[in-house]
SEVEX-938642 format. One record per residue (C-alpha): residue in one letter; residue number from 1; x, y, z. Coordinates in steps of 0.25 Angstrom, whole numbers, always signed. Each point is the difference from the previous one (the first is absolute). Layout:
<sites>
   code   pos    east   north      up
      A   NUM       X       Y       Z
...
</sites>
This chain:
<sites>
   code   pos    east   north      up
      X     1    +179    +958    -408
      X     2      -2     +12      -5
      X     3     -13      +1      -1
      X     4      -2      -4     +15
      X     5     +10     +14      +2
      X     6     -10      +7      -6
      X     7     -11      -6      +9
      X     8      +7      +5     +12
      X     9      +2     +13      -6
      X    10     +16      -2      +0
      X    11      +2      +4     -15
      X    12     -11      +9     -10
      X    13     -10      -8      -8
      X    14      +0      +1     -13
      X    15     -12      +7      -1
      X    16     -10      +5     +12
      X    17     -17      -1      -1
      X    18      -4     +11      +9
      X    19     -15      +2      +6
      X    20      -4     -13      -5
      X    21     -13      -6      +6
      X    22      +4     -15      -2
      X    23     -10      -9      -4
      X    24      +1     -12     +11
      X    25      -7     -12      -5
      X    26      +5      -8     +12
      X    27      -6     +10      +9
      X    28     -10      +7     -10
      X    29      +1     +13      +4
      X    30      +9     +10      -4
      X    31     +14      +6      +5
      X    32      +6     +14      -2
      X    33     +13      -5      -1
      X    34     +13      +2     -10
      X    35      +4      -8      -8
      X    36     +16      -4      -1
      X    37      +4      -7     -14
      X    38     +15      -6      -4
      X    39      +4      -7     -10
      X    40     -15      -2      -6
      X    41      -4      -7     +14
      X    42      -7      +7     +11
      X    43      +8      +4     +12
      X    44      -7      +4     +10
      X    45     -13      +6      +2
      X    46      -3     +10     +12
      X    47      +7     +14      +3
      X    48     +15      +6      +1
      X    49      +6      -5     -13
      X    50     +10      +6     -10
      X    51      -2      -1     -13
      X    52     +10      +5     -13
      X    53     -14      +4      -6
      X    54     -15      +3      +8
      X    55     -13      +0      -7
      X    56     -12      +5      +7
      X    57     -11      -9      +0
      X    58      -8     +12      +6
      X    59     -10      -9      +8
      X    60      -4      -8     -11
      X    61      -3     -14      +0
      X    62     +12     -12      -3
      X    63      -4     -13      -4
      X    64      +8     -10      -5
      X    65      +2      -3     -13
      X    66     -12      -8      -8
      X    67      +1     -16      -3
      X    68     -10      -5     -12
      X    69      +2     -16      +4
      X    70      -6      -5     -13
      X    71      +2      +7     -16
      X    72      +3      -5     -13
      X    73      +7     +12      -7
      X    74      -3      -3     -13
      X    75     -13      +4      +3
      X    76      +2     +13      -1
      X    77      +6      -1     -14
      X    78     +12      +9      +7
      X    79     +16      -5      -1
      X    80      +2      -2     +15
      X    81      +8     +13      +1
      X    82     -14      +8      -4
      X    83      -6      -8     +11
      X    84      +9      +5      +8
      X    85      -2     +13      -2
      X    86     -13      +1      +2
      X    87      -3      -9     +12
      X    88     +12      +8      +8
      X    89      -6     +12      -2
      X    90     -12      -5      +7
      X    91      +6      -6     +12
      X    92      +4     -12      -6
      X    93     +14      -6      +7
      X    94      -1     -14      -5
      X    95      -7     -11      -8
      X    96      -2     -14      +0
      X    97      -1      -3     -14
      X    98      -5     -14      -8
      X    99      +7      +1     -13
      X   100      -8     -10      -7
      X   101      -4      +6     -10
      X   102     +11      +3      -9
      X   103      +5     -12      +4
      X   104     -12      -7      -6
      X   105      +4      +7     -12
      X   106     +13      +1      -1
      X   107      +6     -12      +8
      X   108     +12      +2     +12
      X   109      +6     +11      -9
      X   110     -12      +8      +3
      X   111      +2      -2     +16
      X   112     +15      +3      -4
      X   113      -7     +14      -8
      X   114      -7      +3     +12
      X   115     +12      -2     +10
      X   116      +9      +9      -7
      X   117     -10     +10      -1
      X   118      -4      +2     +15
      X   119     +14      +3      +4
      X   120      +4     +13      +6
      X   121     -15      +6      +1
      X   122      -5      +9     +10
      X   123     -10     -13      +3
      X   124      +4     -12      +4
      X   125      -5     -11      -7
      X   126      +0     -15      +3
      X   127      -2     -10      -8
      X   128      -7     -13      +2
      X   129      +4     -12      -8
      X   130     -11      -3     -10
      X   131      -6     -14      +6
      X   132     -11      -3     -13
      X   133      +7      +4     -12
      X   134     -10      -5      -5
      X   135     -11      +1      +9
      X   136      -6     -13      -4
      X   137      +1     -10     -11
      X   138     -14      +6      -8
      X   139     +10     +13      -6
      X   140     +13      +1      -7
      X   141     +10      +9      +6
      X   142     +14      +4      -9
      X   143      +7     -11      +8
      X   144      -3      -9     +12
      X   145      +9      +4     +13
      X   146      +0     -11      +9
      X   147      +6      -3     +12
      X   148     +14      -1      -4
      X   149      -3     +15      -5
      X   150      -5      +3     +13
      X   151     +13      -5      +7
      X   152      +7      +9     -10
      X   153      -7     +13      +2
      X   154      +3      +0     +18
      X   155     +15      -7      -5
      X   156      +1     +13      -8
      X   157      -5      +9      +9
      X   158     -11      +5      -7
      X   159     -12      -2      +7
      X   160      -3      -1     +15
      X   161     -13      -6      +2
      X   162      -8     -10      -6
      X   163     -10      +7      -8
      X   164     -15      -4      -2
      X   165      -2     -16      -1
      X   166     -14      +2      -9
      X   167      +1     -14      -5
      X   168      -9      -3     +14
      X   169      -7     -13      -4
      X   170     +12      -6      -5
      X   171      +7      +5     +15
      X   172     -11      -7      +7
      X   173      +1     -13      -8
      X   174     +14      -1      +4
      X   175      +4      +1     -14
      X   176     +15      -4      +0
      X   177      +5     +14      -9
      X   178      -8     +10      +6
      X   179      +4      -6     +17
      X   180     +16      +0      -8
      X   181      -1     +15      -2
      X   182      -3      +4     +13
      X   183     +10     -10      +5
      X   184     +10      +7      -9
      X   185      -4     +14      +5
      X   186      +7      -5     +14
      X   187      -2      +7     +14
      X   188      -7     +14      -6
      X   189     -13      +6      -1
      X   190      -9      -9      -7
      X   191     -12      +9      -6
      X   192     -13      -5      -5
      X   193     -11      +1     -11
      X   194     -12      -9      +5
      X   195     -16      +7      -3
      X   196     -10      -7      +7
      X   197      +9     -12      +5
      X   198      -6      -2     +13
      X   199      -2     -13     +10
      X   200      +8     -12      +0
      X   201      +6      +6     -15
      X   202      +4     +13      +8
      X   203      +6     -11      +8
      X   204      +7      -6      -9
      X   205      +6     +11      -7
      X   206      +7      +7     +12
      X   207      +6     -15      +3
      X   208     +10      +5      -9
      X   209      +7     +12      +9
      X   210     -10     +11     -10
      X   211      -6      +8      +9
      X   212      -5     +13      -5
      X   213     -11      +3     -11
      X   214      -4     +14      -7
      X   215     -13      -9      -8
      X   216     -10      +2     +12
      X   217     -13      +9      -4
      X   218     -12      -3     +10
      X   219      +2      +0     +16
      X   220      -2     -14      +1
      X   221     +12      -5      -6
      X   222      +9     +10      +5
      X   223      -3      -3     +14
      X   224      +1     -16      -3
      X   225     +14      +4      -4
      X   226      +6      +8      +8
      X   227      -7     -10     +12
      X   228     +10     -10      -6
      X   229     +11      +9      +1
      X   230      +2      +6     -14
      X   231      +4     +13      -2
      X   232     -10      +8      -7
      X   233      +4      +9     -12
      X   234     -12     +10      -2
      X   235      -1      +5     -15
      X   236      -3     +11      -4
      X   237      +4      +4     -15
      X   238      -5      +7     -11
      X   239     -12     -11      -4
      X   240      +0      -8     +12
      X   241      -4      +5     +10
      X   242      -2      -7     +13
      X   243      +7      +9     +13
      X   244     -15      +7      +4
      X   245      -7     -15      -2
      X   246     +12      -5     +10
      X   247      +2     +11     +10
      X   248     -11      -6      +9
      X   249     +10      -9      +4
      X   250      +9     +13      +6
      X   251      -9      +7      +7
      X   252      -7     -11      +7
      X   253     +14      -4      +6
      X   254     +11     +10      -5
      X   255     +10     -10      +5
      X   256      -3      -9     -12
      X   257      +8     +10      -6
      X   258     +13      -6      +4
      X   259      -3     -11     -10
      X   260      -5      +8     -11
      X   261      +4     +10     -10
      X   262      -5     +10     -11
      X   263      +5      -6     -14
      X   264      -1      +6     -15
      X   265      +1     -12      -8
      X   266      -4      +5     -13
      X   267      +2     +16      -2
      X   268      +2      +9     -10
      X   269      +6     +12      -6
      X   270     -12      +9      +1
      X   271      -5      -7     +13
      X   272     +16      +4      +4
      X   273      -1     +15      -5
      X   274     -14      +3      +5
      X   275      -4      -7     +13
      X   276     +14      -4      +6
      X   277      +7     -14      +6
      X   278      -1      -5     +11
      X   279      -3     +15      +7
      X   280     -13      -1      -7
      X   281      -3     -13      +6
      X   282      +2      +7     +14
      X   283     -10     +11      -3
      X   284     -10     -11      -4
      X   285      +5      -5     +14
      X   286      -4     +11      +7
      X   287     -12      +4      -7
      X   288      -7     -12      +4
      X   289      +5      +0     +15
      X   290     +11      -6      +1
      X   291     +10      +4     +13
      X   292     +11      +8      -7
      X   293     +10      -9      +6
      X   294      -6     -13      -3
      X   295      -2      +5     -13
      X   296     +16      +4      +0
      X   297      +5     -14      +4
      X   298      -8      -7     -12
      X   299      +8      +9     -10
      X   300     +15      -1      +8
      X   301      +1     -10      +9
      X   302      -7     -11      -1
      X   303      +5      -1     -15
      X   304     +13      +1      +7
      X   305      -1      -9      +8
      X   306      -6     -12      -9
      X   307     +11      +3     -11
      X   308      +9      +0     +12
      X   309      +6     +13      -3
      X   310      +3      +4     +14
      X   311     +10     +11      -3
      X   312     -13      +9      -3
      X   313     -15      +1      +3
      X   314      +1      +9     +10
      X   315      +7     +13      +5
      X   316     +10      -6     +10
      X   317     +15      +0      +2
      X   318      +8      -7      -9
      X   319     -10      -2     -11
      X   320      +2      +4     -11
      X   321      -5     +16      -2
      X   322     -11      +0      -9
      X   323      -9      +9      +4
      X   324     -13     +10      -6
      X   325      -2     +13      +6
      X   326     -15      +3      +0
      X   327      -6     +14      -4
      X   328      -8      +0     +15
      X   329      +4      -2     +12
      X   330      -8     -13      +3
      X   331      -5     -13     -11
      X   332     -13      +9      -8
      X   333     -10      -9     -10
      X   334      +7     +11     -11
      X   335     +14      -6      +4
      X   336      +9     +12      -7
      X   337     +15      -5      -1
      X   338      +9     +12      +3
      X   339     +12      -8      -4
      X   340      +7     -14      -3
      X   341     +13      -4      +7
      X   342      +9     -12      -4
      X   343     +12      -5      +7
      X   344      -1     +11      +7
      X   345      +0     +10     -13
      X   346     -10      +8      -3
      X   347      -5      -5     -14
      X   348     -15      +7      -1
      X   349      -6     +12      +4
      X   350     -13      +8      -7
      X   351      -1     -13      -8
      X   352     +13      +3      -8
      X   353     +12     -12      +1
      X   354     +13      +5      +1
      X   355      +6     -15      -3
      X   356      +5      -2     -12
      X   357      -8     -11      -7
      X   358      +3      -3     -14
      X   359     -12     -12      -8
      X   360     +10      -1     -12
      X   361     +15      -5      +5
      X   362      -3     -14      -6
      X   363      -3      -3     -13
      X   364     -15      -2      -3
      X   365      -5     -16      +2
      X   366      -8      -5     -10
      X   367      -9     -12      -4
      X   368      +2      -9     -14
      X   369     -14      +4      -9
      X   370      -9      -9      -3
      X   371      -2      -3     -14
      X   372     -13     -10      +0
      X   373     -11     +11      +1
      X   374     -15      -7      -2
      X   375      -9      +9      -8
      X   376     -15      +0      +1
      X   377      -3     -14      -5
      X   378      +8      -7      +7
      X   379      -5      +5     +13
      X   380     -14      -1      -3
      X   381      -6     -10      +8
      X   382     -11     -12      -5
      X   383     -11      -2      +7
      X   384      -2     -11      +9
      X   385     -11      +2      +8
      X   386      -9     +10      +5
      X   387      +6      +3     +13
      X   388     +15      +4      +4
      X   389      +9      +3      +9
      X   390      +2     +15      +3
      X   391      +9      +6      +9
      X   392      -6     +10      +9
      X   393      +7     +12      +5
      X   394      -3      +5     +13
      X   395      +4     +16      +2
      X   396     +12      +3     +12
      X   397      +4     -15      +3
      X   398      +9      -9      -7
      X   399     -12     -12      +0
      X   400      -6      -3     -11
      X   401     -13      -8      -2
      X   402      -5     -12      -9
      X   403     -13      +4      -9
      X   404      -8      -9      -8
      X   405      -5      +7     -10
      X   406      -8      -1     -14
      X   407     +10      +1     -11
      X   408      -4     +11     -11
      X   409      +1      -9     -12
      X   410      +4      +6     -15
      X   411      +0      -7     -12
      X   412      +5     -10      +8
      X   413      +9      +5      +9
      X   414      +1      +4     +13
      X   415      +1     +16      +1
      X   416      +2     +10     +10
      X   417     -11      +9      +2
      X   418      +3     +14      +5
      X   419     -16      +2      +3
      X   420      +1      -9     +12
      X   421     +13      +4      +3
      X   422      +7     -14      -5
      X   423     +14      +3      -6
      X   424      +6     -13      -6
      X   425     +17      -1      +5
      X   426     +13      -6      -4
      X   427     +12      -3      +5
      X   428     +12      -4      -9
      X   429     +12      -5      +5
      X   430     +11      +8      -3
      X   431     +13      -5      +7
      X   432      +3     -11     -11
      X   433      -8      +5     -10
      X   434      -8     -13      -2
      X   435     -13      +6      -5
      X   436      -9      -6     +10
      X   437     -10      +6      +5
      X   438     -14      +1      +9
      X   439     -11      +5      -3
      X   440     -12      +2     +11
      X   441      -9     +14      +3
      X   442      -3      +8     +11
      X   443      -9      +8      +6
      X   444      +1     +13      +8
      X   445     +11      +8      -9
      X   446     -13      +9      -5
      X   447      +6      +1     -14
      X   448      -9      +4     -10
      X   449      +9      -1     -13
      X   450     +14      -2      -3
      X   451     +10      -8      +8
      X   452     +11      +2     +11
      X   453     +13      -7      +2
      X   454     +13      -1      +8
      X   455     +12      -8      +0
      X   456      -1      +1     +18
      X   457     -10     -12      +2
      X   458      +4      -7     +13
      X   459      +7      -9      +3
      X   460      +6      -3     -12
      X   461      -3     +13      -7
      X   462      -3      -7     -14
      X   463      -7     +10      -9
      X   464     -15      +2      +3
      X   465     -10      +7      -7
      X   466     -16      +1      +3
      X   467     -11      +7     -12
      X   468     -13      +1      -6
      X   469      +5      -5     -14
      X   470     +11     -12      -5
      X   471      +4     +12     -11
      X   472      +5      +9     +13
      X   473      +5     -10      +8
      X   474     +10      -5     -11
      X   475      +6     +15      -3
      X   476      +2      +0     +16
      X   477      +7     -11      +0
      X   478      +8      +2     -13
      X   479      +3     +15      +7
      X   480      +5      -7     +13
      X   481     +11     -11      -8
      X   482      +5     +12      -9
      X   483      +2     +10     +13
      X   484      +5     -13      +7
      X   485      -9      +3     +10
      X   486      -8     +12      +8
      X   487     -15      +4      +1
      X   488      -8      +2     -13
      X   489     -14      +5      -3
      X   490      -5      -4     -16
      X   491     -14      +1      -6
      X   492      +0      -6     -13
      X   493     +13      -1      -6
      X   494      +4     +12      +5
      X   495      +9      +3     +12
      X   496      -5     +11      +8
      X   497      +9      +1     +10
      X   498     +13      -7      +6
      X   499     +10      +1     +10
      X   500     +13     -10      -2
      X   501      +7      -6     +12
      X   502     +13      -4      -5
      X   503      +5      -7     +12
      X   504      -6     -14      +0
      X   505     -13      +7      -4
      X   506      -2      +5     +14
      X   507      +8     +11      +3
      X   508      +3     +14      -8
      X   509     +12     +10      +3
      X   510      -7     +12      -2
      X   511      -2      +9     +14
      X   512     -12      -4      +8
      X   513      -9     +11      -4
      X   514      +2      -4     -14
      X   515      -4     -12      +4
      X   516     -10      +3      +7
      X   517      -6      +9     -11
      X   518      +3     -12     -11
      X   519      -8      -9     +10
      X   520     -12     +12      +1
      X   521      +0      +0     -17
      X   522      -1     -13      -1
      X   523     -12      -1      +9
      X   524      -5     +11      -4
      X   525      +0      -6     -15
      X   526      -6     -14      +7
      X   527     -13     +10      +6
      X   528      -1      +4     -14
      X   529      -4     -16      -3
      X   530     -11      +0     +11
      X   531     +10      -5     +13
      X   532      -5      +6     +12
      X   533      +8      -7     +10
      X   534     +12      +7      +7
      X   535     +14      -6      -4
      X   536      -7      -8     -12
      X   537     +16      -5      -5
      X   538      +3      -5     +15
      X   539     -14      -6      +1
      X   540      +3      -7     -14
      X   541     +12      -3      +5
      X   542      -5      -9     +13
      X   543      -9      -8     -10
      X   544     +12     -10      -3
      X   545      +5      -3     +15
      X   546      -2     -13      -1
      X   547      +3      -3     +16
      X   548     -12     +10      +3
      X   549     -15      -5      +2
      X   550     -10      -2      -9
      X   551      +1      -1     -14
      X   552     +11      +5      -7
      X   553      +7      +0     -14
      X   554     +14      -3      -5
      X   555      +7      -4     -14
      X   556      -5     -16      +4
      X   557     -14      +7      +1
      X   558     -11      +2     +11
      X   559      +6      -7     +13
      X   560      -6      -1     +15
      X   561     +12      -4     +12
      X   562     -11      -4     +10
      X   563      -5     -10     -10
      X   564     +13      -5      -4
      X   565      +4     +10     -13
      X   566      -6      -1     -15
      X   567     -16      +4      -1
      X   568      -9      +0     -12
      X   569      -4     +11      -8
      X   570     -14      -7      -3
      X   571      -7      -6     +11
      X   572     -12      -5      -8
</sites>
């Protein structure tokens, strides 16, 4: 009742916006207007009103705060709370977070982690309840969650939508465990993970209530999908990279708009520190043309909308008063932020936060080590045949292809060959420290010599390690179980750099710009071995994602979903 007092200017607001040109996504155009805020809500907006405290917005542009529908924090290798303190100072408000990976790797106690560490940040965050854990039946996850598990996570509050569904064939072949889960999730958003599914598959897969997708990367499949009413979640990250291929879509008719959103998906520390969240998105936006309020909706209200967060999204009374002061006075392709305001308080201004955030107030989450190392011989691989199986990486999108090519044949064996840019890789499971693992190759890392490794290997983030020479490749992986997980570069039986993440093998507590500069290190180590791509560990990292096309490798070996899982390694 209050807060309608405020509205008719009966009682002072907390806290008075003056000379605000408001940012009408409704109306797209802007309104010099102040801005009354009680009790973190927004009052009132127009002029007359009384406030305990006034800030002059000096004609500068106010937009509300920023949504990223689709991120998996882990991916950063930040505790939630460093997150946090970064995206905020970009504009960030809120996120819509999948937490499946630490819960691949550390079971429902990683969710509980996650949880307990997004509370009281000057981002919200919301979590949705990891739907493929594991994400099919060709990788071995710490524990399976199943749909009981999914129950538990809505029952307990923590999550509030159904995160990705990436197990898409076995949804569209009405598999009984996969249908149970989304029925567990109940009457929430159902999000989805389904690349090239088109046609009567398409079809099929959105028969079960899923009705969003952040996999599309050519025209044609977007516009199929979002013809059959999904909601389409654009990505753009640090590797994948598909908002400019996409935008066609908007500015043929910006009131597709309404149906889609900008997405991270996978980011990083450096990405984070250096280019910005989901205010770098917008300046892409309006570099390439985009209406600067069109390209406002796809980063507030549409995500607001779809998650049904309805108390935000927009600059209105009664929401809630999350809200970015500009540095102009209109939406500009450089996109300055002035200042952040949360719940009405101001938390950023000249990119320093004034919440309190503090990444260490729970004790550190760890992972058993793994004990059952191979070495050198027992990764070698007899030859078969001639011609193998290869993975192929394609630079700036998640698909990878299926290369036959001739295998180089030594003294027996099947060896990688840095000349032609053929690294061979392993993945060991390390959840259950069984000693299994595969052993395929790839090409397109550009390593010359040496190996690369890491302990973040989607989905479920087994160790992986790709290099020139089975001596390197075994140091990797021994440097990987005695850390208990993290990024490693060896060449030989030397390690040449290392960087441990000690919660679940995915996450670290130091500040993002050590991160970030542990991150650069240990790339900067991996160029040393030849690599030439960008972002060679969360390439590497994408080579195990069983539920992606084409070829792909995990601890069973090389597996293929669209032709029904396992593959060979020699194929004559």
């Amino acid at each position: 009742m209050k807060l309608a007092s405020v509205a008719r200017g009966d009682i002072p607001a907390d806290i008075v916006i003056r000379n605000a040109r408001v940012a009408n996504i409704f109306t797209q155009s802007y309104e010099l207007a102040d801005i009354a805020v009680y009790s973190g809500k927004i009052a009132g907006i127009g002029t007359g009103y009384n406030g305990n405290v006034s800030f002059d917005a000096e004609g500068r542009a106010v937009i509300p705060g920023m949504i990223d529908g689709h991120i998996h924090i882990e991916d950063t290798m930040m505790t939630p709370a460093n997150f946090a303190s970064i995206a905020a100072r970009h504009g960030t408000s809120a996120v819509m977070a999948d937490p499946h990976e630490i819960s691949n790797a550390l079971g429902i106690a990683g969710l509980e982690y996650m949880f307990r560490a997004s509370q009281g940040l000057p981002v919200d965050i919301f979590y949705g309840a990891p739907s493929c854990v594991p994400a099919s039946d060709l990788e071995t996850p710490y524990e399976e969650l199943d749909m009981t598990a999914m129950k538990s996570m809505f029952d307990r509050g923590m999550t509030q939508h159904l995160g990705e569904m990436m197990n898409f064939p076995a949804v569209i072949a009405g598999d009984a465990e996969a249908w149970g889960k989304i029925l567990a999730a109940g009457n929430v958003p159902l999000t989805g993970h389904a690349p090239g599914v088109t046609g009567k598959e398409l079809c099929a897969y959105m028969s079960s209530g899923i009705n969003s997708d952040h996999e599309c990367t050519t025209l044609d499949e977007a516009r199929e999908k979002l013809s059959r009413g999904m909601w389409l979640m654009i990505r753009e990250g640090a590797t994948f990279l598909d908002l400019k291929t996409l935008l066609p879509l908007i500015r043929e008719n910006p009131l597709n708009a309404a149906r889609c959103m900008a997405v991270s998906d996978d980011i990083t520390a450096r990405y984070l520190l250096e280019r910005g969240h989901m205010d770098e998105k917008m300046r892409i936006m309006l570099r390439e043309d985009i209406n600067p309020f069109t390209a406002l909706r796809m980063v507030t209200l549409s995500p607001a909308e779809y998650f049904r967060l309805y108390d935000r999204g927009i600059i209105a009374p009664g929401k809630i008063a999350d809200f970015v002061i500009l540095d102009d006075e209109a939406m500009t392709e450089d996109f300055g932020i002035h200042s952040v305001w949360k719940n009405g308080r101001q938390i950023v201004r000249d990119d320093d936060v004034f919440a309190a955030v503090d990444a260490e107030y729970l004790a550190p989450v760890t992972h058993t080590k793994v004990r059952k190392v191979p070495t050198a011989d027992n990764i070698r691989v007899k030859a078969e045949g001639r011609i193998i199986n290869a993975i192929g990486v394609t630079q700036g999108t998640v698909i990878t292809r299926t290369l036959q090519v001739p295998a180089k044949v030594v003294d027996g064996f099947a060896a990688a060959d840095g000349d032609n840019d053929l690294a061979k890789i392993v993945v060991l499971e390390r959840h259950r420290d069984t000693g299994r693992f595969g052993v395929g190759f790839v090409r397109g890392l550009g390593i010359k010599r040496g190996a690369i490794g890491s302990s973040v290997a989607h989905d479920a983030h087994n160790f992986v390690v790709a290099g020139t020479d089975d001596t390197s490749i075994a140091a990797a992986l021994k440097s990987l179980a005695d850390m208990g997980g993290g990024l490693v570069v060896a060449d030989g039986e030397e390690v040449k750099a290392s960087f441990a993440l000690p919660i679940g093998g995915l996450m670290s507590y130091l500040s993002p710009e050590k991160v970030a500069d542990s991150l650069a290190n240990m790339e900067n180590a991996a160029t040393e071995l030849g690599v030439k791509i960008p972002h060679p560990f969360m390439v590497l990292s994408f080579l195990c994602l069983s539920v992606i096309p084409e070829l792909r490798i995990t601890d069973l070996g090389l597996v293929d979903i669209t032709k029904g899982g396992k593959q060979p390694l020699f194929v004559r």
